[in-house]
N, C-alpha and C positions, 0 to 999 in steps of 0.2 A: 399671673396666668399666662401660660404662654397657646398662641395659638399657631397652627402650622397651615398654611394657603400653599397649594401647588398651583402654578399657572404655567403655559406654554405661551411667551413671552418672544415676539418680534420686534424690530426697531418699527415696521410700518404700525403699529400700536396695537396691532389684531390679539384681543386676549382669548385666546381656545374660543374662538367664533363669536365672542361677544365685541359688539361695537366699541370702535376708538373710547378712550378716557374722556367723558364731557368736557375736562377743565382743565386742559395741559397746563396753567394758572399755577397748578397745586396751593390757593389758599387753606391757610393752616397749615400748612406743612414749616418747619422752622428747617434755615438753609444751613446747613455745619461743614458739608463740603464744600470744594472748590467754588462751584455753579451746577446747578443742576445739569446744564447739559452734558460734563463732563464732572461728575463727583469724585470724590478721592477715594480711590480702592485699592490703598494702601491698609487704611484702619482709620474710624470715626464714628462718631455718631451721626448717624443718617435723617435723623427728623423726624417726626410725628404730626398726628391728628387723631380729633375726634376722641382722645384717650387711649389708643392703640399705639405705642412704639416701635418702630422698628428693631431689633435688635441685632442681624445679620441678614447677608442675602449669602448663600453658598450656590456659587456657582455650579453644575452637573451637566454631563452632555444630555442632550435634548431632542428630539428634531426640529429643523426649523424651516420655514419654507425659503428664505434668503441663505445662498452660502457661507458660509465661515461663520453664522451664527449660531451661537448654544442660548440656549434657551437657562431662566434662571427659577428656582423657588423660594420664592420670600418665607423667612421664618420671624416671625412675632414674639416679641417675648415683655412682656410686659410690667417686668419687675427691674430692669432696670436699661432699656432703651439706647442700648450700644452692642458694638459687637466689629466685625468684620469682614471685607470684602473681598473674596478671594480672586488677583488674577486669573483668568487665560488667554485673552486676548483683548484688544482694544475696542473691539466690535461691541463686548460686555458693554463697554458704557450705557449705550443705546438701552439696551435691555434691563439696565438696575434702573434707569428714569420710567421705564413703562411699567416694573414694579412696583415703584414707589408710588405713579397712580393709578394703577389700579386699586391699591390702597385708600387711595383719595379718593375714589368713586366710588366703587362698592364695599368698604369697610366700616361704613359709620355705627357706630353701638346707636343704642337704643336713646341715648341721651340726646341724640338730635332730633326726637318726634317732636310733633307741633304743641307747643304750651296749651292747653285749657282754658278759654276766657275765662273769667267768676270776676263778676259785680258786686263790688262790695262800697256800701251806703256809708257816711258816716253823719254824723248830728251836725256837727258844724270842724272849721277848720280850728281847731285846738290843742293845747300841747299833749295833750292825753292819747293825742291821733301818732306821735310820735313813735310807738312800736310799729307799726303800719308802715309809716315812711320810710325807715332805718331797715325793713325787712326786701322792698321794693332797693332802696340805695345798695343795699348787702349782695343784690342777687338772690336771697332764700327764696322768694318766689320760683323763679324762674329753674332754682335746683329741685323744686319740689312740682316741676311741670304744671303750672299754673302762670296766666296771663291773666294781671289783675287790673281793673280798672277800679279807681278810686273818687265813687260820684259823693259832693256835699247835695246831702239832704234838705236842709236849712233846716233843723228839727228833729230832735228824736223818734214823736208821734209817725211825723208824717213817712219817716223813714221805714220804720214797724209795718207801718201800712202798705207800704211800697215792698217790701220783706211777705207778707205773708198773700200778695197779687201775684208773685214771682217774677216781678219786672227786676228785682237784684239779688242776688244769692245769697247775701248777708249781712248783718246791719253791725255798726258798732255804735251802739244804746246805750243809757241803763236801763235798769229792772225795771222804773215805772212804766215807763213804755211799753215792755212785757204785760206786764199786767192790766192795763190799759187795752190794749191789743186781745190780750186773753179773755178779758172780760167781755168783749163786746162781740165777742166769738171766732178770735181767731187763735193758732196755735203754736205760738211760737217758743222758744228756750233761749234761754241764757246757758252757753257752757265753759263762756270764761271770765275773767276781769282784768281789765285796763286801769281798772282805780277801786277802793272798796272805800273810800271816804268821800265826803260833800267837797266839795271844790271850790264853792260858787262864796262870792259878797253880795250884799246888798248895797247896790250906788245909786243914788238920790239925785236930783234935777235941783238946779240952784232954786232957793227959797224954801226948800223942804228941810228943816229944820230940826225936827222931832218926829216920832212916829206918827204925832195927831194928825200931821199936816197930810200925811197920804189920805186920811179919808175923804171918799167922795173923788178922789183921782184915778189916772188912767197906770197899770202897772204891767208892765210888756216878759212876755216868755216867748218862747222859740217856740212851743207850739204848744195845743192842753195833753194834759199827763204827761210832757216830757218830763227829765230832772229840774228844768228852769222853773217851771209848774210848779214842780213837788216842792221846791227850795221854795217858792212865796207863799206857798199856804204855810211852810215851817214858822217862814221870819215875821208874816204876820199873828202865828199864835205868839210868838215871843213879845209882840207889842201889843199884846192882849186886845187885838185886830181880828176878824176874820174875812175871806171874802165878799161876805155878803158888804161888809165897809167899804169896798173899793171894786173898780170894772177892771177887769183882766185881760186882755186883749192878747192878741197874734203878733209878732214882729219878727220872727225869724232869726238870723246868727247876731251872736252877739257883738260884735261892730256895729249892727245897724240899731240896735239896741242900744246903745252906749252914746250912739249920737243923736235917737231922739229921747235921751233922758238927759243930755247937754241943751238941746234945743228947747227943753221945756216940752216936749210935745208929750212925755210920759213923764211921772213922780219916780218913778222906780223902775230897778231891771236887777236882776240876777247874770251876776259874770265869772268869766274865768281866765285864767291864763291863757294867752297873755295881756289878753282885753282888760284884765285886771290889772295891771302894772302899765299897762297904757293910762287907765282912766286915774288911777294915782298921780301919775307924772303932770299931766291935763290939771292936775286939783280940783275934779270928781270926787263929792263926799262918799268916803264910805261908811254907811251908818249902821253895817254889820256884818261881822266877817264868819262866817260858820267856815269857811277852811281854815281857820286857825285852831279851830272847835275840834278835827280831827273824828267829828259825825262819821259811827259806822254805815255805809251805805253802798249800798252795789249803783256807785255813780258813774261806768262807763264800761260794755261789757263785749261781748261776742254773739251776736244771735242768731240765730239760722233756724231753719223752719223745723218743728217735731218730725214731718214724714221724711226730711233728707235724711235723718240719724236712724232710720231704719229699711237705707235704699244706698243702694251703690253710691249715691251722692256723699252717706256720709265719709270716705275716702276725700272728698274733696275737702269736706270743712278740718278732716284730723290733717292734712296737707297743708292747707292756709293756717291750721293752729300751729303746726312745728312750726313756718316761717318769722310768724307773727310774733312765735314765743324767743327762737334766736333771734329777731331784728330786737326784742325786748334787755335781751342778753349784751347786745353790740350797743345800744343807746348807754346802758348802765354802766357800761365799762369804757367807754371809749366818749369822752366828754367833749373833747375837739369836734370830730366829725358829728357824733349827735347835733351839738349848736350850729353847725353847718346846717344840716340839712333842715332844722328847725326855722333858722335863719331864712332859708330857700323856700319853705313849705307854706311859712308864714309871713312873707315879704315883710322880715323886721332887719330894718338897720343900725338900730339902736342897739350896742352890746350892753350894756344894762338888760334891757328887755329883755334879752334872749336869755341870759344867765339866769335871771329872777325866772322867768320860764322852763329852762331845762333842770333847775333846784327843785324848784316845784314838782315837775315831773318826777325826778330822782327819791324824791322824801314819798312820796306816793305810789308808784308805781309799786305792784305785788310781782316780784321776780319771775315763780310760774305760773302767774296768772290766773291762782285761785281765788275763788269768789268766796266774799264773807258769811257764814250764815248770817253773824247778827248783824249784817248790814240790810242781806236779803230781808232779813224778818224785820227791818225797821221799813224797808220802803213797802209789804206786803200790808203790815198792820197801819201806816197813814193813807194810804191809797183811799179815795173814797169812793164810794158806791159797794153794791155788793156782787160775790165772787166771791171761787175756793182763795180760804188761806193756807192753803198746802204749795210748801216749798216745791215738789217734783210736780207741781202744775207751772211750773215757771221756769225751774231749772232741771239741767242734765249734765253730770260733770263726768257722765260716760266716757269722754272722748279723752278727757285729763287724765280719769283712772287708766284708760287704755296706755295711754303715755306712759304712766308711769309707773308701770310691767315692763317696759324696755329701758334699752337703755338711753334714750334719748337725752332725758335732766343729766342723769351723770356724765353721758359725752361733753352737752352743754357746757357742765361745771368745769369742766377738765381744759377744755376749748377756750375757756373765758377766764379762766384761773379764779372762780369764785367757790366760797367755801359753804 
């Protein structure tokens, strides 16, 4: 695009009556000639910002209030950021630096408006949280005008909860949570996924030997109705258990979980990468692994409140879903930096760790983050208590269908080299 700017251009910096340049500095601007005091106006590239090029300055007489000065007008061209400076005299110099910031001061596109906070929850720090991270690392945030801050919940429930008060703009959950939240009268959606399979082991406290030994003991989830929830009422029907055999209790992320079911002070916890390959290495029994089970299940999702999706706000949530869905893009492709940032996000030192972590991730993660039916319909039909079992009381993949009417997935593919 090229754009054409006339100004009436003095060495004393007076732009056609408007006040000196703020920042004679010229930050952003990249230096190609000589020095800026004196640039080369032979032929060069003259430097940018803000995404504006310079492409030539053409010199023309002018009036000027200083003698022997001519005055200049900057022409912009923005396909390809070079051009020429034409001699008349030496006085010019002067005059190509006061265009160039002018440029620097009143030229910025629209790309430098102030970011958008948006609060977004998450259940606990896990590798599943990895799109999230790699989108924040990428910059996708920040291209899609959004300033995110990334609070741990210690809990999925309580996250929901915190989600549908408006203290955060958006949880990443699973569905029981949803529905949990839904049920007890509040309204929230699921419109993407992070994972559609169970994740989670069962790790047992030393002396727990067999399923019998849980009864009559203490069994820790992150909070009621989250996923850690749903997974013990699973693993106790498989040991022909129900809760009514054992007290269920609160404990929050799973670190702190895993240490008081080493401690003795719980029989059981439900875990996950990379708490799971922590408590392996430890020699932490695991007396049942339903992520090996490959259980359809909408176990980590996207959720935001029903009335954003039908208010200017929804803008925001399809905004954080392109970032969320390219940093998902960069994690699968790009294996180095993912375990990097995984490494950082996750204070793991141990390269084992991290690999069995980011494998995990990779074998799991749904690329554009679509949500399973028959996962949804497994965690709607175990959910207990009563409430709709209607899918579009829980989800909305509005914002996905929207996506993918553009071109967005196929820039993606094209951008990532995935097929």
């Amino acid at each position: 695009m090229d754009v054409n700017v006339g100004l009436s251009l003095c060495p004393s910096g007076a732009l056609g009556g408007l006040p000196p340049p703020r920042n004679p500095g010229l930050p952003g601007f990249r230096n190609i000639g000589r020095k800026w005091g004196k640039p080369d106006l032979r032929r060069g590239r003259v430097g940018e910002r803000g995404g504006y090029r310079i492409r030539s300055f053409l010199a023309h007489p002018s009036p000027c209030p200083s003698p022997g000065i001519r005055a200049f007008t900057p022409v912009f061209d923005g396909r390809r950021g070079e051009g020429t400076l034409r001699r008349q005299s030496p006085q010019h110099w002067s005059c190509a630096c006061a265009a160039m910031l002018a440029l620097a001061c009143y030229a910025t596109p629209a790309a430098a408006q102030p970011l958008t906070p948006f609060k977004v929850g998450v259940s606990d720090a896990v590798n599943t949280v990895l799109p999230v991270w790699m989108a924040e690392a990428g910059g996708f945030f920040a291209a899609n005008g959004l300033k995110v801050e990334v609070i741990n919940m210690g809990g999925g429930s309580r996250g929901a909860q915190d989600l549908q008060a408006g203290r955060i703009d958006l949880m990443r959950v699973g569905l029981s949570s949803v529905v949990q939240a839904n049920r007890a009268g509040g309204d929230l959606r699921l419109i993407a996924s992070m994972s559609n399979v169970i994740r989670f082991v069962l790790v047992t406290a030393p002396g727990v030997k067999a399923p019998a030994d849980l009864k009559g003991g203490v069994i820790g989830v992150s909070t009621f109705g989250s996923e850690s929830d749903s997974t013990i009422t699973l693993a106790l029907e498989r040991f022909g258990l129900t809760r009514a055999d054992v007290t269920v209790k609160e404990y929050g992320g799973g670190a702190r979980r895993l240490a008081a079911v080493k401690s003795g002070e719980i029989k059981a916890t439900a875990i996950n990468e990379p708490t799971t390959s922590q408590a392996r290495e430890e020699g932490v029994t695991v007396m049942l692994d339903l992520a090996a089970e490959q259980i359809p299940w909408l176990f980590s999702g996207v959720v935001v409140r029903r009335g954003d999706l039908a208010t200017p706000r929804r803008d925001l949530a399809t905004r954080f879903l392109k970032a969320v869905i390219e940093g998902n893009y960069l994690a699968l492709t790009d294996a180095r930096r993912a375990k990097e940032v995984l490494a950082k996000e996750l204070k793991l030192g141990d390269q084992t760790i991290i690999d069995i972590s980011y494998d995990d991730f990779k074998a799991q993660s749904p690329v554009n983050m679509e949500p399973s039916m028959t996962g949804a319909d497994n965690v709607i039909a175990r959910s207990p208590g009563a409430g709709s079992r209607a899918l579009a009381d829980y989800i909305d993949a509005g914002v996905l269908d929207d996506l993918k009417q553009t071109t967005f997935f196929t820039s993606l593919r094209q951008k990532y080299n995935m097929r």
